[in-house]
N, C-alpha and C positions, 0 to 999 in steps of 0.2 A: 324476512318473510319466508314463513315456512313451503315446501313442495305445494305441499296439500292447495296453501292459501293462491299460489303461482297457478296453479292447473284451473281451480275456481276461477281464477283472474281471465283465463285462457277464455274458457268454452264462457263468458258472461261477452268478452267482449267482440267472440268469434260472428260473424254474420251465417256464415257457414255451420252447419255438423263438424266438428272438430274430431279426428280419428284419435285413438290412443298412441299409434307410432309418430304422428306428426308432434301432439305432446310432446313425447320421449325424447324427436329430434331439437325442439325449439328448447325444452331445457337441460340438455346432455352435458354440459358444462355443470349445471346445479345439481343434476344426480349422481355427475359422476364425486364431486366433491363430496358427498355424502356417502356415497358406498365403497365398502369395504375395498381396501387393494389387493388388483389378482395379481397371484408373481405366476413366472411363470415354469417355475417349479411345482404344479402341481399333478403330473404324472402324465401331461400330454406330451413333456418333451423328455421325459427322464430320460429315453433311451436313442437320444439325438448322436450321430455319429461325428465323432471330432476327426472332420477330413474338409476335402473341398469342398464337400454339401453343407458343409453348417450354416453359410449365409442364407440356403435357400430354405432350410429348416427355419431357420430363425422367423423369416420373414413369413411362413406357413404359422410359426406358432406366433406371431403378432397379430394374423390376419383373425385366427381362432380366438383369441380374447378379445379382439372388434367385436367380434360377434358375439360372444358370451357378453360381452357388454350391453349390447345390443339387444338382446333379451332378455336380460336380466331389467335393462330399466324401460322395456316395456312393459314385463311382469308388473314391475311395482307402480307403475302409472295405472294400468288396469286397478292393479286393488284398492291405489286413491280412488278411483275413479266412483268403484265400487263404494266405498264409506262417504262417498259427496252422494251419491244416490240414496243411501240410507240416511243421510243427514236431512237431505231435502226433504223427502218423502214422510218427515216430523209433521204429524200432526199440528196446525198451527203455523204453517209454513206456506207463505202465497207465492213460491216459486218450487220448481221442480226441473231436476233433470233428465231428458230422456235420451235414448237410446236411437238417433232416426238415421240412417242409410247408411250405416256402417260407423257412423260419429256421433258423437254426443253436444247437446246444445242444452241451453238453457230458456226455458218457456215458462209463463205462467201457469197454474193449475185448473183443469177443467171447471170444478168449482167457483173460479172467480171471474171465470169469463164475461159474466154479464156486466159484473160490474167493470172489468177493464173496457167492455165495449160503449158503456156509457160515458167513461169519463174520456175516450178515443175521441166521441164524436165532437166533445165541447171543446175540444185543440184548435188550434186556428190552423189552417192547410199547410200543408208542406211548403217552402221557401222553391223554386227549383229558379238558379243563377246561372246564362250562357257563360262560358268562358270569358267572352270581354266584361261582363260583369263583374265576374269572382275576380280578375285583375284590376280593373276601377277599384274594386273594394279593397285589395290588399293594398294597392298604394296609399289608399286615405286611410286606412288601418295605423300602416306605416310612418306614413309622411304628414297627419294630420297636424294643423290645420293647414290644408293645403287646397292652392285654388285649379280651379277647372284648365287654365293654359297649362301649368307648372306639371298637372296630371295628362293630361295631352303631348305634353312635350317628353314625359318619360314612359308612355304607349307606344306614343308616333303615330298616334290617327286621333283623331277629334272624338270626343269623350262625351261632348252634350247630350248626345241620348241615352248614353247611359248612366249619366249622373241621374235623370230626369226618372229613368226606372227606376235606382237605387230609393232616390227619394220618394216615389209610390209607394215602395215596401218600408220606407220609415226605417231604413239599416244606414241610413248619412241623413244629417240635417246643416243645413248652416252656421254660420259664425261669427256673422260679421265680411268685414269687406277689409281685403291688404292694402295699408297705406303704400301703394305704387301707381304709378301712372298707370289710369285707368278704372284703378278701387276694385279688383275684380272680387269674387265671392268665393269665402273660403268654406270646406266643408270638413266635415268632422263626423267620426260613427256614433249611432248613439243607443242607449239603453237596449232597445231591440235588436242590435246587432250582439251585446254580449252577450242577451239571452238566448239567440239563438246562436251562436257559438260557444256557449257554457264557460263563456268567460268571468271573472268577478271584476277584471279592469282590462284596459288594453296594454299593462304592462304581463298579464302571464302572456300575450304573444310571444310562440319562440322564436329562438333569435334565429341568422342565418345559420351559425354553427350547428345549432340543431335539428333545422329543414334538412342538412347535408347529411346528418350520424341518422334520421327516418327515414330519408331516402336509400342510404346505403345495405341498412339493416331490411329494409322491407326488398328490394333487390336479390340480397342473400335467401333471404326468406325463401320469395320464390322462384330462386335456382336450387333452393333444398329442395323443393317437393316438384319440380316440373323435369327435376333428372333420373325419378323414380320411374323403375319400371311397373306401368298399370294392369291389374290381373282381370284376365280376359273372364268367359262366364264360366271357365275350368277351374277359375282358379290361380291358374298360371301365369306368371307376370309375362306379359307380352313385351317382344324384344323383337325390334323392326331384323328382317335379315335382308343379309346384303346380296340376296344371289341376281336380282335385279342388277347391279352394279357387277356381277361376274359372267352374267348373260352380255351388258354391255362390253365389257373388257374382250370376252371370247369374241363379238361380233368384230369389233374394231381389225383384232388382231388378226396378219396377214395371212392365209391358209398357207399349210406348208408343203413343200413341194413330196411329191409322191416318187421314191426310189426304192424302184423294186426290181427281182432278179429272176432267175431261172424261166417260166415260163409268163412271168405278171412282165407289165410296161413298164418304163422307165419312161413319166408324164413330162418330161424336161427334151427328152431326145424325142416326140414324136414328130415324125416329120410329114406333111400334105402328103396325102393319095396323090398322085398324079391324072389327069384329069385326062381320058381317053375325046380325041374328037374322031 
């Protein structure tokens, strides 16, 4: 998959305005594979002194190809960015990318509103599922055909009402009854549950391994963008200061005693006025 086709993938399935630099950061691995290699002989360090500073040179001129890195594959996210704009904007073309709060998303085109708001309205309502719900469901997702105790017992609270709702919404139907003492009722998900989970079976469910690698990755994710400094209306990335915490330290710490000479006091020797009766 080429950049281009990546960045498309991006801002289609961003909920959000997706910025250029967040881009750059989520595929910095893939752009860097693609662009050319900086040595770093290229006249930043020609004239590095070979003594005890060289490690701290080094590490200055390491820091300066981060950076050159760093906007270079911003540059060239922008100008993808740029020809996905020009692409869309084709005449013939029922989507369009714009440009909204600093980010770029992916919308419909003015032109086709009516008709997207007609076929909006003949959708059947949005699903909305409590959390013991969306848990009922993934066990029988899971464990299907499975009965109402068996799902109970791997909850650890009683499950009948919300099988009772699942089954209103037509997302579990029945199965039959388990030859066990008792014959209880087994349930299973059906047609309406893959369609509203865009599944074509309940084998593309992913597996545990892979709950773990989306969890992990969507985490990194956002410790990438929540360790950014945000720019205030200057402009200027805003950077919490610490004098709050130096105002505490000065208050904490003990005052220090006052030694002084010639005609000032020495505040450690003052001794009581004597008290005239």
């Amino acid at each position: 998959m080429t950049i281009k086709a990546k960045i498309e993938a991006i801002i289609y399935a961003a909920e959000e305005p997706v910025s250029a630099q967040q881009i750059a950061e989520a595929l910095r691995e893939s752009l860097s594979s693609e662009a050319p290699a900086i040595t770093e002989d290229n006249g930043s360090n020609r004239h590095l002194p070979q003594n005890g500073a060289e490690s701290a040179s080094e590490a200055g001129v390491e820091e300066a190809i981060a950076v050159e890195h760093s906007i270079n594959d911003r540059a060239k996210v922008q100008a993808i960015l740029e020809e996905l704009i020009a692409d869309y904007a084709a005449v013939g073309r029922g989507m369009e990318i714009r440009q909204v709060a600093s980010g770029y998303r992916m919308s419909t085109k003015p032109e086709h509103h009516d008709a997207v708001r007609n076929f909006a309205r003949s959708l059947p309502p949005a699903i909305r599922l409590s959390l013991p719900a969306l848990e009922t469901l993934a066990v029988i997702a899971y464990k299907q055909p499975v009965t109402g105790p068996e799902i109970s017992e791997i909850r650890g609270v009683d499950c009948s009402g919300v099988l009772a709702t699942l089954m209103d919404r037509k997302l579990i139907t029945t199965t039959g009854r388990k030859a066990v003492v008792g014959r209880p009722i087994l349930y299973k998900t059906t047609k309406e549950f893959l369609l509203r989970f865009g599944l074509n079976d309940v084998g593309e469910l992913p597996s545990v391994e892979e709950f773990e690698k989306l969890a992990s990755e969507a985490v990194a994710q956002q410790n990438l963008f929540s360790d950014a400094a945000v720019p205030d209306a200057t402009g200027v990335p805003h950077i919490e200061s610490d004098s709050h915490i130096d105002a505490a330290a000065d208050a904490a710490a003990p005052e220090a005693p006052i030694h002084a000479t010639g005609d000032t006091v020495d505040a450690e020797n003052i001794a009581p006025a004597p008290v005239e009766t």
